[in-house]
C-alpha positions as CSV (number, residue, x, y, z in Angstrom):
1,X,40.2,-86.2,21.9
2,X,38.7,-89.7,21.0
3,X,37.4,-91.9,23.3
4,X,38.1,-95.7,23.7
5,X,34.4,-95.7,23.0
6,X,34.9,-93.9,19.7
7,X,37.6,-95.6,19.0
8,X,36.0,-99.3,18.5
9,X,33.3,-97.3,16.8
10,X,36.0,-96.3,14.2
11,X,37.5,-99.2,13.9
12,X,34.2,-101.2,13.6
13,X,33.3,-98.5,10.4
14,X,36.7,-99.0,9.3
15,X,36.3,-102.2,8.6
16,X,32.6,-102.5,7.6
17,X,33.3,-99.7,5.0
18,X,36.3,-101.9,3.8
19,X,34.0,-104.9,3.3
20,X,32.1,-102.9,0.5
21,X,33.1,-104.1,-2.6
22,X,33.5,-102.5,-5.7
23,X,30.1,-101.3,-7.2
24,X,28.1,-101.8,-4.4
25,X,27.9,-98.7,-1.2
26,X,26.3,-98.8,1.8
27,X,24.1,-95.6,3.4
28,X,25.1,-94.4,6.7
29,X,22.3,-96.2,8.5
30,X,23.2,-99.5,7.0
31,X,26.6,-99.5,8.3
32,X,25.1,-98.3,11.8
33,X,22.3,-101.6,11.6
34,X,25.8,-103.6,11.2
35,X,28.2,-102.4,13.9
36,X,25.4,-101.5,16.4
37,X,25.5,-97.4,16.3
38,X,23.7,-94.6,14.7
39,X,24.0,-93.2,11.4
40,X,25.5,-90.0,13.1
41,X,28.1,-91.9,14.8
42,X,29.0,-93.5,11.6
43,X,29.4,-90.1,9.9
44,X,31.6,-88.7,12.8
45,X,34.0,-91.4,12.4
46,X,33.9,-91.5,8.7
47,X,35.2,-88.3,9.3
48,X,38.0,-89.7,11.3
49,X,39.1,-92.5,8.5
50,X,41.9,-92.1,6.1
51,X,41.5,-92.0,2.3
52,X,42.6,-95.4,2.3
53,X,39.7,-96.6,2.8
54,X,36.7,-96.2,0.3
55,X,35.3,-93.8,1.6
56,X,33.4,-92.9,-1.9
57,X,30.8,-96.2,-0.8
58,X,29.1,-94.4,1.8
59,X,26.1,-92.6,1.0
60,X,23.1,-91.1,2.2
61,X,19.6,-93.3,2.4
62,X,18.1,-91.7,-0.8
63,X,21.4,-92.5,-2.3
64,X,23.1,-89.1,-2.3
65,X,26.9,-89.3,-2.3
66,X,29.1,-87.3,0.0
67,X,30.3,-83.9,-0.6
68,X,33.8,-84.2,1.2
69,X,36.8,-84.9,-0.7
70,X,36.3,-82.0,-3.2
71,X,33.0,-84.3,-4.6
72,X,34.9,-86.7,-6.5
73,X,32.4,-89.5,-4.9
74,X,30.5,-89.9,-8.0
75,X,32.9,-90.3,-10.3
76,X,34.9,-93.0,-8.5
77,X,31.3,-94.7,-7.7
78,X,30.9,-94.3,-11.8
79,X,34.2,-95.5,-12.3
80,X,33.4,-98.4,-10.4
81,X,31.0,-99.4,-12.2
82,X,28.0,-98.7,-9.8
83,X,24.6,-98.2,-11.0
84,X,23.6,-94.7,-10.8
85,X,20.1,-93.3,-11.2
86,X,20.1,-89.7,-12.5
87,X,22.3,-88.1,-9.6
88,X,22.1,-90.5,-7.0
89,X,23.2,-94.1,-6.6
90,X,20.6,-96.5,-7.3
91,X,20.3,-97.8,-4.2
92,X,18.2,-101.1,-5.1
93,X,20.7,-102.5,-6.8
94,X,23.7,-101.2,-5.8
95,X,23.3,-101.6,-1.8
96,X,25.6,-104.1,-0.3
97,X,23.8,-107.3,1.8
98,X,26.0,-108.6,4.1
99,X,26.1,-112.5,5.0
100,X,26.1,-112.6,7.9
């Protein structure tokens, strides 16, 4: 059962992970910093969102990509033209900086 809690949690990662553009990603933490919850809490509902949103644009700190979705992260990242560095995003110049 999710919580009302959880719910605007979901709905705040819903919509910051939507805000990601092409080519850029944002880690875990970095979406957390935005919305005002841990990087854990962003995974958990991550885990909640449909494939309609890009869910591919998430990615660990070091720039790891997620596993889920039978590992077809990197290639959509690649096909999106973000900059890669040996098997992890390069996360220099590919994180997203919101304006806030």
């Amino acid at each position: 059962m999710v919580t009302r809690d959880e719910t605007s949690i979901i709905d705040a990662v819903r919509e910051a992970v939507a805000a990601i553009p092409p080519g850029s990603v944002a880690s875990y933490g970095d979406i957390g910093k935005r919305i005002g919850a841990g990087p854990r809490q962003v995974g958990r509902a991550m885990s909640l969102l449909d494939d309609n949103v890009p869910w591919w644009r998430v990615v660990y700190a070091d720039g790891t990509t997620a596993s889920c979705h039978g590992g077809r992260a990197p290639a959509l990242l690649l096909e999106e033209g973000t900059p890669v560095a040996g098997k992890r995003v390069d996360m220099q110049r590919a994180r997203q900086r919101w304006m806030d």
